[in-house]
N, C-alpha and C positions, 0 to 999 in steps of 0.2 A: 417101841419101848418108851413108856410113859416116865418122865420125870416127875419130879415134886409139884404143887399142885401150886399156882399163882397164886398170888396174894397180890388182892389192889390196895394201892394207899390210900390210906381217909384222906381226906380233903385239911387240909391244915390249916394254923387260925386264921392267917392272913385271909385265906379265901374267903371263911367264914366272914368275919368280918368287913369285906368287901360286899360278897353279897348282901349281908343285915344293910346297909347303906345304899344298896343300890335298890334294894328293894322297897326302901322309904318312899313315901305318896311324893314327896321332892328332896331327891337326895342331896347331900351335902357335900357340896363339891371342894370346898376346901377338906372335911373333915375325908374323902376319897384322896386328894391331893397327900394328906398328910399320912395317910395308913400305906400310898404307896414308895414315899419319903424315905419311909421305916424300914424299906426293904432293898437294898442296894439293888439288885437284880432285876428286880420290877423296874426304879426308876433308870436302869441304864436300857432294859431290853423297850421300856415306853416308849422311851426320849427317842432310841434308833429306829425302829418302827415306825413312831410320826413321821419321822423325817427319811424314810427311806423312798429312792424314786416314784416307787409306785403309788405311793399312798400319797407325799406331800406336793407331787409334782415340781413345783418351782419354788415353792416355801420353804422357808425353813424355820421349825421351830426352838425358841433359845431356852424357854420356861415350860417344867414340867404341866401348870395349867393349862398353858397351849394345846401342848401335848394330849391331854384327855378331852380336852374342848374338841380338838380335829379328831381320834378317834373315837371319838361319842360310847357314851358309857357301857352299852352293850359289848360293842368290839372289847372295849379296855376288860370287860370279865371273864371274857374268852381268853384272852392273851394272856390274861395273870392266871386264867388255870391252865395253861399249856406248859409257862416257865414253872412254876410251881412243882407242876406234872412232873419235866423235866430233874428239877432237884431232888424230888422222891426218888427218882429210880437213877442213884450216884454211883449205883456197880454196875453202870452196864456198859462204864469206858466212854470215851468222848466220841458222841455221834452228832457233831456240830455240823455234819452234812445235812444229816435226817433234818434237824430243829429246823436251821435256815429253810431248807426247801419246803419244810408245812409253813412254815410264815407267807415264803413264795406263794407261793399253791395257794394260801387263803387270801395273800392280797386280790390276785387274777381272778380267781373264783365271785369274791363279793363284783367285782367289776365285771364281770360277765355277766352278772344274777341282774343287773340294772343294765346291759347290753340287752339279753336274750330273752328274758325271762320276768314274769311279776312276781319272782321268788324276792324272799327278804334279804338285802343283800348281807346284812352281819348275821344271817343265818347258815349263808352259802360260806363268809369269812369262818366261822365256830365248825363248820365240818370241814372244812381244809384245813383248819391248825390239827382236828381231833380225830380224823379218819381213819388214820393209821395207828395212831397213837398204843395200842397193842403190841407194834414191835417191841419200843422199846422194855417193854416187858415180859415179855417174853423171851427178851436176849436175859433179861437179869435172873427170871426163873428156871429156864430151862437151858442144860449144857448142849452146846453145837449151836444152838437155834441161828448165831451169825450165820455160822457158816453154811447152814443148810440155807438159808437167804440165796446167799451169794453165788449155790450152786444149783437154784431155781429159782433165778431171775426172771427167765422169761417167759416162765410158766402164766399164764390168765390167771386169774381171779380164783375161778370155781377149780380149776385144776391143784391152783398153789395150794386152797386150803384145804382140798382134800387131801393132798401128801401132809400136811403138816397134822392134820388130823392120824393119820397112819401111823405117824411120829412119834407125834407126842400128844396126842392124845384130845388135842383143840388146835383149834384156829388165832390166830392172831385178829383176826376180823372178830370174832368171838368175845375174844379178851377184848378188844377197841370200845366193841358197845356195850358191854359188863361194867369201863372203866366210865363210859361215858352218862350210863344210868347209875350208879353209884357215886358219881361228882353231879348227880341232877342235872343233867342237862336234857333240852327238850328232845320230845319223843318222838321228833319227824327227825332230828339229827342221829339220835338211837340208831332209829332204822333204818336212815343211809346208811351209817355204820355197818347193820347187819346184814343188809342187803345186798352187801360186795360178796355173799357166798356163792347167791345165784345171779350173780349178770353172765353173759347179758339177757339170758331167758325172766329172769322178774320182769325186763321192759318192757316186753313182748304179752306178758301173762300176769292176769290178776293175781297179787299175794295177799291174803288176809289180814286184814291188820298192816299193811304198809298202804301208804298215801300217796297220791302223785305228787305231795310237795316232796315228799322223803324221794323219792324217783328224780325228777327233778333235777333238785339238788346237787345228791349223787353224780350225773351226768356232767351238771355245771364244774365241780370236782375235778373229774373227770380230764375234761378239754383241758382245763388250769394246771392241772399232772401236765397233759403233754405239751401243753405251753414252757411250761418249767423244763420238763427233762429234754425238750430242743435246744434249750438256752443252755443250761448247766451241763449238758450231756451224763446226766446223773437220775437215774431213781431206781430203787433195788428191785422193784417189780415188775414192772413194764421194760420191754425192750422197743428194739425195731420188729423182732420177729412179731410180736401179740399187737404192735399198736393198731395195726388196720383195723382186725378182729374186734378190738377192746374197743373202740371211736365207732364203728360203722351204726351198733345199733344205740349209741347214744345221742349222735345226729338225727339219725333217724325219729327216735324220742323227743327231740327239742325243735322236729320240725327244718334244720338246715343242714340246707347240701355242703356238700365236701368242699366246694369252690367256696360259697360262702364264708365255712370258717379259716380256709386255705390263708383267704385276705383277710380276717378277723386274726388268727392266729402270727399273722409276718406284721401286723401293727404291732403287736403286742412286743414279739421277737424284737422289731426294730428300737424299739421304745425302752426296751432292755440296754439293747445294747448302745443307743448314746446316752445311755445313764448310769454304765458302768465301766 
């Protein structure tokens, strides 16, 4: 039984406006500093960001300037459309789990993309904030959609969105990269996005029009989920039952053995944990 039909949000002025500056031949980093000033939310989610373990390591930053100076401008337009994102969709109840954990997920991800990978690492950051980014929208559109989540959890990928296809009629992978092509974002992050329909047979087989950077990516994603939901014991898609399944032919893809990221993965873990 199909629900009402989603509706994504324009992109709002702020964003606007961030991008016209970022897009300048040399943007203006105060006249950036000050449009994110204007925004309470911006500069409280910046400020904590910079300076969270991951990303500042031993630093700490006192001045929003800092702040954008150590996130470097790219990251800083991902992030403001993710909280942005967040504020558009204000009926879908407080899922301060989900936000926190894409922030996770895209720290570990850019830091993996410069570990494993010649992928860009605030490419691999912008699809760890926006990968899922479909749920919450789909909780605001469609009635149950939570709880149909939370009662296949540990469904895979290609299995979850075919139930939710049954459902209601789309995929939340669907809506992700709908949301993520209609806020312009690049079109190898796109088709990560869209590409969680068929893993992990897309890694294995040519798909037209999808790129081994969007493949990639995806994988790097991927690892940085399960880095995260080890630490948090939290993510609504993945379990213990799927993780083997879901990692096996991602490693595989990126060339390392399961030893390999076993001790790549308990760095990470540790590093978490004497930093929180």
């Amino acid at each position: 039984m199909c629900a009402k039909p989603y509706l994504i949000p324009p992109r709002p002025e702020t964003l606007i406006k961030l991008s016209a500056l970022l897009k300048a031949p040399q943007p203006d980093l105060d006249a950036v500093v000050n449009t994110i000033k204007a925004d309470v939310s911006l500069f409280t989610v910046v400020m904590s960001t910079a300076n969270s373990p991951l990303f500042s390591g031993a630093s700490q930053f006192k001045t929003l300037h800092q702040a954008v100076m150590r996130l470097g401008l790219k990251r800083l337009f991902t992030l403001a459309e993710l909280i942005l994102l967040k504020r558009s969709l204000s009926k879908t109840g407080r899922l301060d789990r989900f936000w926190d954990t894409s922030t996770e997920v895209a720290e570990i991800a850019a830091r993996l993309a410069i570990q494993l990978s010649r992928e860009n690492a605030d490419q691999a950051y912008a699809l760890g904030m926006l990968h899922d980014c479909g749920v919450p929208l789909m909780i605001e559109s469609y009635p149950g959609f939570r709880d149909f989540l939370g009662a296949h959890e540990a469904e895979n990928h290609s299995a979850l969105s075919l139930k939710e296809r049954e459902v209601f009629g789309v995929d939340h992978f669907t809506v992700g990269a709908d949301i993520a092509e209609a806020w312009r974002m690049p079109k190898d992050i796109c088709d990560a996005i869209r590409l969680q329909l068929n893993y992990p047979a897309v890694l294995l087989n040519p798909l037209k029009g999808v790129g081994e950077n969007s493949k990639t990516l995806f994988c790097l994603v991927l690892l940085a989920k399960n880095i995260s939901e080890r630490f948090r014991r939290f993510w609504r898609i993945n379990s213990p039952r799927s993780e083997t399944y879901q990692l096996k032919q991602a490693l595989e893809y990126l060339g390392l053995s399961e030893v390999d990221y076993i001790d790549i993965r308990d760095h990470y873990l540790d590093e978490l944990i004497s930093t929180n």
